[in-house]
C-alpha positions in Angstrom: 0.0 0.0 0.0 1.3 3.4 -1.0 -0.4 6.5 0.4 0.5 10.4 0.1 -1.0 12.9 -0.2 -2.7 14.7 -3.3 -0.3 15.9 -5.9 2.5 13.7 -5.2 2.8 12.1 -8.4 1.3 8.5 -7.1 -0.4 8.0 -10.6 2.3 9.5 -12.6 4.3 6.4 -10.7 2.2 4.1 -11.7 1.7 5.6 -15.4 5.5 4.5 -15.5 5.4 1.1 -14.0 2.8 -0.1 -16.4 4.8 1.3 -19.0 7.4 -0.9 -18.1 5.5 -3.9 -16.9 2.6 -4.0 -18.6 2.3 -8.0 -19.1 0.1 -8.8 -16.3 -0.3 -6.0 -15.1 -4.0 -4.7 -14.2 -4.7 -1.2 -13.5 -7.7 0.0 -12.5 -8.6 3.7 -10.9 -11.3 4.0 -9.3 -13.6 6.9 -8.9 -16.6 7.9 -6.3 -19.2 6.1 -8.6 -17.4 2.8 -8.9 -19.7 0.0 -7.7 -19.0 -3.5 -6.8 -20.3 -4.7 -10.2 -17.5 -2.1 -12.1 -15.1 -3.5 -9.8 -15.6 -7.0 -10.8 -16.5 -6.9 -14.4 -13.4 -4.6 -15.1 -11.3 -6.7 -13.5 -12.8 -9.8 -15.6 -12.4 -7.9 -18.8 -8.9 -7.2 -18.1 -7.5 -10.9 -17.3 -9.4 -12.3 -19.7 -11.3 -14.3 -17.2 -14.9 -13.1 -18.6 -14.3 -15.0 -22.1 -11.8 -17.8 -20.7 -14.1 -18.9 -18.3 -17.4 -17.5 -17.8 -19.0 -16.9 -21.3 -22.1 -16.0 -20.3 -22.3 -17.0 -16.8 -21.1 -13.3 -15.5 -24.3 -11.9 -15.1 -25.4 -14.7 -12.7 -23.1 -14.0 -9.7 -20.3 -12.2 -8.5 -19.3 -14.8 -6.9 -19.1 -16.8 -10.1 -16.8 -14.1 -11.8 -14.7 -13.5 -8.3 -13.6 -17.5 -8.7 -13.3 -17.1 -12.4 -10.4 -13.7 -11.8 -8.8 -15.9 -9.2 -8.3 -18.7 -11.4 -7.0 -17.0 -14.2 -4.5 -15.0 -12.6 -3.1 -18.4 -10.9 -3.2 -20.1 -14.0 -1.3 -16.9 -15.1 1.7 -17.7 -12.0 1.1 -21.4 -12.7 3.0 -20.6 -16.5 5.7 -18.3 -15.1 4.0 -15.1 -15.3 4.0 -12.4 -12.6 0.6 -10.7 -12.3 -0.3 -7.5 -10.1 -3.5 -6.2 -10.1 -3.3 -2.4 -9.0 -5.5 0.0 -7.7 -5.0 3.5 -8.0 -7.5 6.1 -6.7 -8.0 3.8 -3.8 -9.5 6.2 -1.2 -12.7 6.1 -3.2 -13.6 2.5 -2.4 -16.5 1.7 -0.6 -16.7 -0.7 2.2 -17.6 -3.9 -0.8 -14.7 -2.9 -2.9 -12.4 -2.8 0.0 -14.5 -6.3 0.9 -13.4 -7.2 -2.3 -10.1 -6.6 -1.9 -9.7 -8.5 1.1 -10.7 -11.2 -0.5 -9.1 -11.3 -3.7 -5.6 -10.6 -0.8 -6.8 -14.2 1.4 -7.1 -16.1 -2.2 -4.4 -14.9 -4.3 -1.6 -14.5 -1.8 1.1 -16.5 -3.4 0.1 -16.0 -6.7 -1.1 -12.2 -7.5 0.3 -8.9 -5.8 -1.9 -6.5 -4.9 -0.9 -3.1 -5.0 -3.4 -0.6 -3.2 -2.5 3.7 -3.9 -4.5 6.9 -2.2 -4.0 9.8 0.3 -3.9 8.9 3.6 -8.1 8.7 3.2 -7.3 5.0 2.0 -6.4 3.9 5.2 -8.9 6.0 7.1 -11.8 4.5 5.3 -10.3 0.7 6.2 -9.8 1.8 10.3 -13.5 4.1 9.5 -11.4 7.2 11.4 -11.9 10.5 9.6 -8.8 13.2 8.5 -9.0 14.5 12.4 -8.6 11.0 13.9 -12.0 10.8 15.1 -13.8 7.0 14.7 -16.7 7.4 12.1 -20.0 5.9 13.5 -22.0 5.3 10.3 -19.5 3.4 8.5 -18.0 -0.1 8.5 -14.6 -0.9 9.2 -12.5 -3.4 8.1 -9.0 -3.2 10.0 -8.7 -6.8 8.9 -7.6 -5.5 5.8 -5.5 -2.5 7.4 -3.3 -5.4 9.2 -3.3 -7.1 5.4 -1.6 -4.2 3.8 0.3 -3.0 7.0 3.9 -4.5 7.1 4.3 -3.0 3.1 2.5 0.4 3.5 4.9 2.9 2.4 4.0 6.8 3.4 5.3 9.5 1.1 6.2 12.2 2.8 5.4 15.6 0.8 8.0 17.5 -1.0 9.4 20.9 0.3 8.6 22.8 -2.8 11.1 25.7 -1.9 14.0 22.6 -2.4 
């Protein structure tokens, strides 16, 4: 997980990795209107796990198309590649997407990195605290996935601009 704050050229870093890497390599940025079904879909589309796999089964079950990503991205380890799936823009997940994440984490472990990037809002909406601190009632947490990401979260610190 890589958070800093806004302006800190977090996508610009990740325009230049998938330059670079762009076998296997899944972007997706996700905006304030991003559902779970976008999520999903999206991330079918991109594998190729929608037409390897599901045909026309994807509109049954999220579920269904979950299981169908997970396979196809070990089957994509299993022949020596090295997929990443990254999210950019992640401070705008909702509680399923981040749901989502945790789950894709738990079953593609060993095969898939995960790469999660946003302001410091990212982790605030996974411990539900808002930019003061303060515990949010109204909203779910999921710390689970805090203590996930963790050990590899990396904060940029901002840049003197006078240097």
């Amino acid at each position: 997980m890589l958070t800093a704050p806004t302006g800190h050229c977090k996508t610009e870093a990740v325009d230049r990795f998938c330059q670079k890497h762009n076998e296997h390599t899944y972007r997706i940025t996700i905006n304030n209107l991003y559902k779970l079904r976008d999520l999903i879909y999206e991330l079918a589309d991109m594998t190729g796990a929608r037409s390897v796999h599901l045909h026309k089964q994807i509109s049954r079950s999220h579920k269904l198309t979950l299981d169908a990503i997970v396979k196809q991205l070990k089957e994509i380890k299993a022949s020596g590649g090295k997929p990443i799936i990254i999210i950019d823009e992640g401070e705008n997940m909702e509680i399923s997407l981040l749901k989502v994440m945790k789950g894709l984490y738990d079953r593609l472990r060993e095969h898939c990195a995960i790469v999660l990037i946003g302001t410091h809002r990212l982790v605030g909406r996974m411990l539900n605290i808002d930019d003061k601190g303060r515990s949010m009632r109204q909203r779910e947490a999921l710390p689970e996935l805090y203590r996930r990401f963790k050990a590899y979260h990396k904060n940029i610190t901002p840049i003197e601009k006078k240097r």
